[in-house]
C-alpha positions in Angstrom: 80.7 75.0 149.4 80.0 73.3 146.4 80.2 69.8 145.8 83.4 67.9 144.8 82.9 64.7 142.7 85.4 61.6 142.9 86.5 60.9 139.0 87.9 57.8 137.9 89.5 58.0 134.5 89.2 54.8 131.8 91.3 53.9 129.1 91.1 51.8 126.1 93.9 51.4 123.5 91.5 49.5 120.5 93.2 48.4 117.2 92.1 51.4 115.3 92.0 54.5 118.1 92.3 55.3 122.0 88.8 56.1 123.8 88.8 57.9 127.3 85.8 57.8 129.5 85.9 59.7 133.2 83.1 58.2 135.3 82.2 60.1 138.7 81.5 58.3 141.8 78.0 58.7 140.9 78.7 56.5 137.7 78.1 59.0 135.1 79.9 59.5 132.6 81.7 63.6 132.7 84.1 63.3 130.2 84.9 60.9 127.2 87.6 61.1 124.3 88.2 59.5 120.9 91.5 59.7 118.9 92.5 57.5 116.1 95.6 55.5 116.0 97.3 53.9 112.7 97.9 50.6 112.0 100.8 49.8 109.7 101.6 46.9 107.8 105.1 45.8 106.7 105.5 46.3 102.8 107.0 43.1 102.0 106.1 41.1 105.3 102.8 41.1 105.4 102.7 39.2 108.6 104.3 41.8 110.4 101.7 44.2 111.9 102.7 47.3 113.8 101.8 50.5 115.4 104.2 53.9 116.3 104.2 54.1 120.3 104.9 57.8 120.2 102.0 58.1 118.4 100.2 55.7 120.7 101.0 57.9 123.7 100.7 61.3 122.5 97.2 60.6 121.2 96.3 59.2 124.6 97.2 62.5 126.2 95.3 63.8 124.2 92.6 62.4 124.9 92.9 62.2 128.5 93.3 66.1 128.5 90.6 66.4 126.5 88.5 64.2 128.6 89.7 66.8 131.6 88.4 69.8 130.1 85.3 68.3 129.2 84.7 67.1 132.6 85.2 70.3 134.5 82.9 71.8 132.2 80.1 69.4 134.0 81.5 69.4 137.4 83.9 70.1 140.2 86.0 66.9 140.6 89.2 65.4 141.7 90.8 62.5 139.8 90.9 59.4 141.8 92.7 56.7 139.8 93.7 55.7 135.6 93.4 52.2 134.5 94.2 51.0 131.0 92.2 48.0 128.7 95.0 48.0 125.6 94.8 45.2 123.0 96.8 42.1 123.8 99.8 43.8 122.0 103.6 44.6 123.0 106.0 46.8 123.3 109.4 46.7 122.3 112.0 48.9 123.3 115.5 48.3 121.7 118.5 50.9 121.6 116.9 51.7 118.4 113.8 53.2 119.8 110.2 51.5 120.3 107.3 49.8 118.6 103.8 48.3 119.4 103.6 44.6 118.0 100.1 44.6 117.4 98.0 41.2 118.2 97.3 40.6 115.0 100.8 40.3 113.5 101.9 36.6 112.7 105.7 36.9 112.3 106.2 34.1 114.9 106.2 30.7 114.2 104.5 28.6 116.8 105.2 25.1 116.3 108.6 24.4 118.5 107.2 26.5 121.6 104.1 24.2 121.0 106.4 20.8 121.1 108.2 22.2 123.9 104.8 23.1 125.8 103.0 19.8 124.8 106.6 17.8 126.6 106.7 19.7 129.3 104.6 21.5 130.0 101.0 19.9 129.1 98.7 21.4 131.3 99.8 24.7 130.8 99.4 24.2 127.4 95.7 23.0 128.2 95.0 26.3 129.8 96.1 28.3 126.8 93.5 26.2 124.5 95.5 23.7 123.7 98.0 25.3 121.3 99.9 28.3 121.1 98.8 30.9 118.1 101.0 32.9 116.1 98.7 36.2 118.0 99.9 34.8 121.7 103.1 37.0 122.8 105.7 33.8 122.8 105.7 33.2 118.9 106.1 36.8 118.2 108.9 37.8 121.2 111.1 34.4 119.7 111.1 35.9 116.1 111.9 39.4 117.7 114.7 37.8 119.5 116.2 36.3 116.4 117.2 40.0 114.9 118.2 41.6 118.6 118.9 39.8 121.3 119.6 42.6 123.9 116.0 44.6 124.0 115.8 47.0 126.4 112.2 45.5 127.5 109.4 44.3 126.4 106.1 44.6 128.0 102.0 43.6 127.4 100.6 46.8 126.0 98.7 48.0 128.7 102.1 47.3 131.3 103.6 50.1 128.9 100.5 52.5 129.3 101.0 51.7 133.1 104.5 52.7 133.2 104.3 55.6 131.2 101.9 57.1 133.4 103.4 56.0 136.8 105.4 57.5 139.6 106.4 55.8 142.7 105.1 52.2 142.8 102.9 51.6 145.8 102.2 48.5 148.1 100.3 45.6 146.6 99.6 42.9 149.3 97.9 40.5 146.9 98.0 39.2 143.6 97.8 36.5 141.4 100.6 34.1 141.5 99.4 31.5 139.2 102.5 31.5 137.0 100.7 31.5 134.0 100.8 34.4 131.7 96.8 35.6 130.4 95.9 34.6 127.6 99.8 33.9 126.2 100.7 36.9 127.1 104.5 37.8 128.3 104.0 38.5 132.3 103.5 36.0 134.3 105.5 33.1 132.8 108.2 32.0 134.9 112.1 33.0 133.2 112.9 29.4 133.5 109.9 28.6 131.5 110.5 30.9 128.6 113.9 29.8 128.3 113.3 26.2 127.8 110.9 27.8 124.8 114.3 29.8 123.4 113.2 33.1 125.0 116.3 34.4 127.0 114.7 37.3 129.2 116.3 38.6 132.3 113.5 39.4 134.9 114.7 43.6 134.1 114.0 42.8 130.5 110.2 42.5 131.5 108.5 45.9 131.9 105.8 46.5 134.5 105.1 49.1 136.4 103.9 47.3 139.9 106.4 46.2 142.6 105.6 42.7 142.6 107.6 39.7 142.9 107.9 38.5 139.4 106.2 36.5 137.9 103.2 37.6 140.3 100.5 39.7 138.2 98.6 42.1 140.7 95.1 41.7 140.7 93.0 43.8 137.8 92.6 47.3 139.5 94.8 47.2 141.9 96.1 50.4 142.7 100.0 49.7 142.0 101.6 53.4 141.6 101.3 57.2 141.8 100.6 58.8 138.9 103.7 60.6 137.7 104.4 64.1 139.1 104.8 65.7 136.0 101.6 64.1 134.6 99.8 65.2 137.8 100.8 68.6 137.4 99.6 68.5 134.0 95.9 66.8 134.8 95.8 68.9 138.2 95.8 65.5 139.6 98.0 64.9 142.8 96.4 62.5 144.7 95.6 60.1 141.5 96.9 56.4 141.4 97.2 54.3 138.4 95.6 51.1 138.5 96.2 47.4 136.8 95.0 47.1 133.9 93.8 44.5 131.5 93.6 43.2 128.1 90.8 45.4 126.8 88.1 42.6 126.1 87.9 42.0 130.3 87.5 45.9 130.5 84.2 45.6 128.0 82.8 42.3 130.5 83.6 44.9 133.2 81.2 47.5 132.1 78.0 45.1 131.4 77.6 43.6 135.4 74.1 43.5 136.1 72.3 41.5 139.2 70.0 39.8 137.0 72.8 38.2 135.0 74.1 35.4 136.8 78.2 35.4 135.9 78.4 31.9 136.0 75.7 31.4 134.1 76.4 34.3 131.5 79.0 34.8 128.4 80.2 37.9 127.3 80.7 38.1 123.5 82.7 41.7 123.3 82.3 42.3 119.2 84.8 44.6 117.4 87.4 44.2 114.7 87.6 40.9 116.4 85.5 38.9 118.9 86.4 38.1 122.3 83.9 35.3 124.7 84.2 35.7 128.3 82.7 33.0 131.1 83.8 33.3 134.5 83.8 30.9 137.8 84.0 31.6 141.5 86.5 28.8 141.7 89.1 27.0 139.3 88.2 24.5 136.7 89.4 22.8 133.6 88.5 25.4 130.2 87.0 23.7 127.7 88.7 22.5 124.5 89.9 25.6 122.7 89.4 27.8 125.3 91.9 30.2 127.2 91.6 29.6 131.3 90.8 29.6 133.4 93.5 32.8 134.5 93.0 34.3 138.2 92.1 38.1 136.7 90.1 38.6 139.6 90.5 37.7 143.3 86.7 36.6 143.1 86.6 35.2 139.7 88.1 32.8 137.2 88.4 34.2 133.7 87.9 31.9 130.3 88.1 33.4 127.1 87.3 32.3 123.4 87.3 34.2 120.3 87.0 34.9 116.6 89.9 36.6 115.0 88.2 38.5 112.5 85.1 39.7 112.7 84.2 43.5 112.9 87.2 43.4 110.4 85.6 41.3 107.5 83.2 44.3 107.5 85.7 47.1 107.0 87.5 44.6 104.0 84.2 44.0 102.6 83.2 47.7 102.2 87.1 48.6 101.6 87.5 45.4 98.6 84.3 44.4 97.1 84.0 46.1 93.7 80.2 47.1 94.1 81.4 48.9 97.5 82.4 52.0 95.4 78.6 52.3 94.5 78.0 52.9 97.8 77.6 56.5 99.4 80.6 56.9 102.0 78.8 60.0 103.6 75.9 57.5 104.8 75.5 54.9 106.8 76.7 51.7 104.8 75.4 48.8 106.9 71.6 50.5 106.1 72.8 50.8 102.5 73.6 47.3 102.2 70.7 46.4 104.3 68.5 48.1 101.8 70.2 46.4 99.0 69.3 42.7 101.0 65.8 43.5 101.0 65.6 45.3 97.6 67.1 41.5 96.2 64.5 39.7 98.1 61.5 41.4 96.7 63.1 41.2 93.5 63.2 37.4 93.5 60.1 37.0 95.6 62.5 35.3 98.3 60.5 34.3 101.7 63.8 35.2 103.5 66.9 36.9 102.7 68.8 33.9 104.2 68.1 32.2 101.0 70.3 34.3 98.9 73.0 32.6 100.6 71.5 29.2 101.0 74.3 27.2 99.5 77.1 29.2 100.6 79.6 28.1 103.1 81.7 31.1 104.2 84.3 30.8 107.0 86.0 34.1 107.5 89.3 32.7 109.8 91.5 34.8 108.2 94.0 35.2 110.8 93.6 31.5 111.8 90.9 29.8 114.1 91.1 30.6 117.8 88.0 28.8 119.0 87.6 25.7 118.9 90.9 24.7 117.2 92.9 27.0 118.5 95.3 26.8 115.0 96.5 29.4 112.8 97.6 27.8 110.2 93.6 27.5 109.3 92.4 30.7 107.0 89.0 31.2 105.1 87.2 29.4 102.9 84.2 30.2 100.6 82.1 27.5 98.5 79.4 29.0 96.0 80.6 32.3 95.4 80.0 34.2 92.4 82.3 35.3 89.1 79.9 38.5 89.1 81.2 41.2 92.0 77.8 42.8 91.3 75.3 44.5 93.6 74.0 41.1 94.8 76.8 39.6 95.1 77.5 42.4 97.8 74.7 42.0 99.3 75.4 38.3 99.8 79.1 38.8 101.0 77.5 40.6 104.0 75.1 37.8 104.5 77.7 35.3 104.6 79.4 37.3 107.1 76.9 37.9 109.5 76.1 34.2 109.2 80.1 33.0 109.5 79.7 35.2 112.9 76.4 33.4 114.1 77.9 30.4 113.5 81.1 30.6 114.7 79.3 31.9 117.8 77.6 29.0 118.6 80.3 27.1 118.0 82.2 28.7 121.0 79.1 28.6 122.9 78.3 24.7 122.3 82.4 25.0 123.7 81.2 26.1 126.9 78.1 24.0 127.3 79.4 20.7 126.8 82.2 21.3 129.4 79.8 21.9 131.9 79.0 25.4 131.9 75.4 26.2 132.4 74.8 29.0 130.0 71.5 30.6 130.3 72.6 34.4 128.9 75.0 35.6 126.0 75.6 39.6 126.5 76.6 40.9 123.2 78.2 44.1 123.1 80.8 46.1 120.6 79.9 47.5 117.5 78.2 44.3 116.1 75.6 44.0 118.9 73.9 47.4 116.5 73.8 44.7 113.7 70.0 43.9 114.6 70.3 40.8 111.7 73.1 39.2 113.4 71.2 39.1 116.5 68.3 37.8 115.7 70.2 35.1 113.9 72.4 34.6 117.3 68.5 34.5 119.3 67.3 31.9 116.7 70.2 29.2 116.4 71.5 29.6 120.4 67.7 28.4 121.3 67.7 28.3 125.2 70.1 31.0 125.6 68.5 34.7 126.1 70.5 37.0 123.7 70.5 40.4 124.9 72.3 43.7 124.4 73.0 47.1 126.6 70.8 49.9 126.0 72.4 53.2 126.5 76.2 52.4 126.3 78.4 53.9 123.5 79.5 50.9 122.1 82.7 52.3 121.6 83.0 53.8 125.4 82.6 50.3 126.9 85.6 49.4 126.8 87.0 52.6 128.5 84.3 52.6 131.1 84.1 49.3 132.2 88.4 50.5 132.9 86.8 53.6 134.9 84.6 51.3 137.0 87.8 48.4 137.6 89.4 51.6 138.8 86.7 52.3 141.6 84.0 53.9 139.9 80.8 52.5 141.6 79.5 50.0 139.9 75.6 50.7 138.5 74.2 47.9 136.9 73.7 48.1 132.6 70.3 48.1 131.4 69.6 45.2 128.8 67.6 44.6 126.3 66.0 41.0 125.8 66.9 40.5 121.3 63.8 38.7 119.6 64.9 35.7 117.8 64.3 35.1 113.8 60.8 33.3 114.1 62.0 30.8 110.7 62.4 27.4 112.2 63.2 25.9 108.5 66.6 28.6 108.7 66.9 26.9 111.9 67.5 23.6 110.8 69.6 24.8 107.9 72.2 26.9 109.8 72.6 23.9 112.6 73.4 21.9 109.3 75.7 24.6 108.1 77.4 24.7 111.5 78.4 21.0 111.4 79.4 21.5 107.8 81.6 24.4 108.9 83.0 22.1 111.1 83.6 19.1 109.0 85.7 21.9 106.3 87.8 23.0 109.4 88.9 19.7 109.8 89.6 19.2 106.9 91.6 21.8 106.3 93.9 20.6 109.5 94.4 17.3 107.6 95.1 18.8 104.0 97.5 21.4 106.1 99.1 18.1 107.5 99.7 16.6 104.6 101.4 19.7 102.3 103.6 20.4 105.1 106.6 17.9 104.2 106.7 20.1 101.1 106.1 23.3 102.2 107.7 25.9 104.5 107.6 29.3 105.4 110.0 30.9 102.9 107.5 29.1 100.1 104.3 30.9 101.5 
């Protein structure tokens, strides 16, 4: 009789596609799956960020089926359980029909649920960083609210993925009942809370797929249903449960647990379009300023989270925008092209390093507003010494600026961390910036007692769907790492720390010149 493997099937809903990884109860990977999702912005709102949720869902089956037929292929197996990592997005479902707000859509307006918060409310506030941001589910649910007032329900991303794949709910003992929702998110707040913010939801209004007394959140992979019978017959996949599910950053810190790495000791940077820090605890304490905790994802662990808005995205608007892009070759890799053009401009100018291209540029790349430390998005970019010429070099020291914006901003959130007490001796960098070999060396150089490293052996872009695999029961294997070598220039040292500090003086800055232009401003004027 041949042998009959346990599979365990990961999702990840990412801002730009859906990735499916099936992991065995060996812990290898059987099956994987990669479809891409739009992203579509409003043509005269440009805050207003969506995505199509019948596109959403019929590109994750898809790739689920996909991920099936490439996994029997490799082995006999029987599917075990589906858990979902989905970007900390909603769902709105109105007699109209449904829509994914997308995280990074700003329609909502922030400032009375921050009043509101800061009277009552204070140390909740404290928990989410100190401020709520226009990307945190409150702002955007209000606006919603404004133009219909009777949705049918709304629900975190990854809640809709859940109920879409569930059948009947099953028994959850324990779960969190904190009364906090993660990271801003809609479940978890009490209804008597979000109606002193002007958010009028009836406990039905809320969709989830777990049988929990609201506004308890079961902890992450906790088997909460049975997959749907029509799905089941589908997969061939009757005995399969779905699991909770997470905001897909925790999936990534999921999927890089290794023995060596102590967790209280370690942060997680999880780099994609944007950038996600995750510390944990064994028990409760005060986040430091600007940072998200600590929420109670885990029964064993604390979460705390900072982050960067924009980050893998400033690269994708740099190769989309910049005039010299379209002298690149689309067909090839364009980080190496660009790389190529960086060390083709410092033999040109016989530079000892290409760090001194941009030696008297100050780039901050806070687009979408600053999550960490200032937690504030009204705050946006800023560039000083940029050029009139969009030429070759001027390219090239865009991309510089970037990777250094990144480094900096980094340590910022690490320096977060450390001077509340957290005893970081390890930063695990993962995503598609921990392949940028520049931007680690730069991180290695300017975090000085910290050990950078980065997983060897992952897909960076399967992280995320099997670190979801292995919160649904997938046996746990520890990642192999690899120890980054820091830049050896101790002058560059000395001149980023002082770029840090100017970074932060500009930020600052910009709080007070936003504080002073708002008696004369508003939102209809922007």
């Amino acid at each position: 009789m041949s042998f009959v493997a346990d599979w365990f099937v990961g999702i990840d809903i990412g801002t730009n596609s859906i990735r499916v990884a099936i992991l065995n109860d060996r812990n290898v990977l059987v099956g994987t799956s990669e479809h891409e999702i739009a992203v579509l912005h409003h043509p005269t709102d440009s805050s207003v960020v969506t995505q199509d949720t019948a596109q959403v869902w019929s590109q994750l089956e898809r790739c689920i089926t996909d991920s099936l037929e490439q996994a029997r292929t490799v082995e006999h197996g029987n599917v075990k359980s589906f858990c979902c990592g989905a970007t900390c997005s909603l769902v709105v479902e109105s007699k109209d029909g449904s829509n994914v707000i997308l995280w990074m859509d700003h329609r909502g307006e922030p400032d009375t649920i921050n009043s509101k918060m800061k009277q009552n409310h204070p140390k909740m506030l404290q928990r989410l960083g100190g401020s709520i941001i226009a990307e945190m589910a409150l702002p955007k649910i209000k606006e919603y609210l404004k133009s219909d007032s009777t949705p049918l329900k709304i629900y975190d991303l990854h809640d809709w993925i859940e109920c879409m794949l569930s059948g009947d709910t099953l028994e959850v003992p324990n779960y969190n009942t904190d009364n906090i929702g993660i990271d801003g998110s809609l479940k978890g707040f009490p209804l008597e809370t979000l109606s002193e913010f002007d958010i009028n939801l009836k406990e039905h209004q809320i969709g989830r797929a777990e049988s929990v007394p609201y506004p308890g959140i079961p902890f992450a992979g906790t088997p909460i249903a049975k997959l749907a019978p029509s799905l089941a017959e589908r997969w061939n996949a009757p005995n399969a449960v779905v699991c909770s599910g997470v905001i897909d950053c925790y999936s990534s810190f999921f999927a890089l647990q290794n023995k060596q790495i102590d967790p209280e000791k370690n942060l997680v940077m999880v780099a994609g379009t944007s950038t996600c820090y995750l510390g944990v605890s064994k028990t409760p304490k005060d986040a430091p300023p600007g940072i998200w905790g600590p929420f109670h994802l885990t029964q064993d662990h604390w979460f705390y989270e900072g982050g960067l808005s924009c980050s893998g995205i400033l690269f994708e608007s740099l190769f989309e925008n910049h005039p010299a892009a379209k002298n690149l070759d689309k067909s090839k890799n364009l980080f190496q092209q660009i790389e190529d053009l960086v060390d083709s401009f410092v033999q040109r100018e016989e530079l000892s390093s290409a760090w001194q291209l941009v030696s008297k540029r100050v780039y901050i790349g806070d687009y979408l507003g600053n999550r960490t430390p200032f937690n504030d998005s009204s705050l946006s970019s800023l560039i000083i010494g940029s050029s009139l010429r969009p030429d070759d070099r001027d390219l090239a020291c865009s991309y510089l600026s970037i990777i250094e914006y990144l480094a900096l901003s980094t340590k910022m959130i690490v320096d977060c961390f450390c001077k509340s007490g957290f005893e970081l001796k390890s930063l695990q960098v993962c995503g598609s910036q921990a392949k940028n070999s520049r931007l680690m060396s730069l991180l290695a150089l300017i975090l000085e007692t910290i050990d950078v490293y980065v997983p060897i052996g992952l897909d960076s872009k399967l992280i995320g769907a099997q670190g979801s695999s292995m919160l649904g029961g997938s046996s746990p294997k520890d990642v192999e790492l690899q120890l980054v070598s820091p830049d050896s220039d101790e002058n560059l040292k000395e001149l980023l720390l002082e770029k840090q500090k100017i970074m932060f003086e500009l930020l600052e800055k910009q709080q007070e010149i936003n504080r002073r232009l708002s008696p004369y401003t508003s939102r209809s004027h922007e």
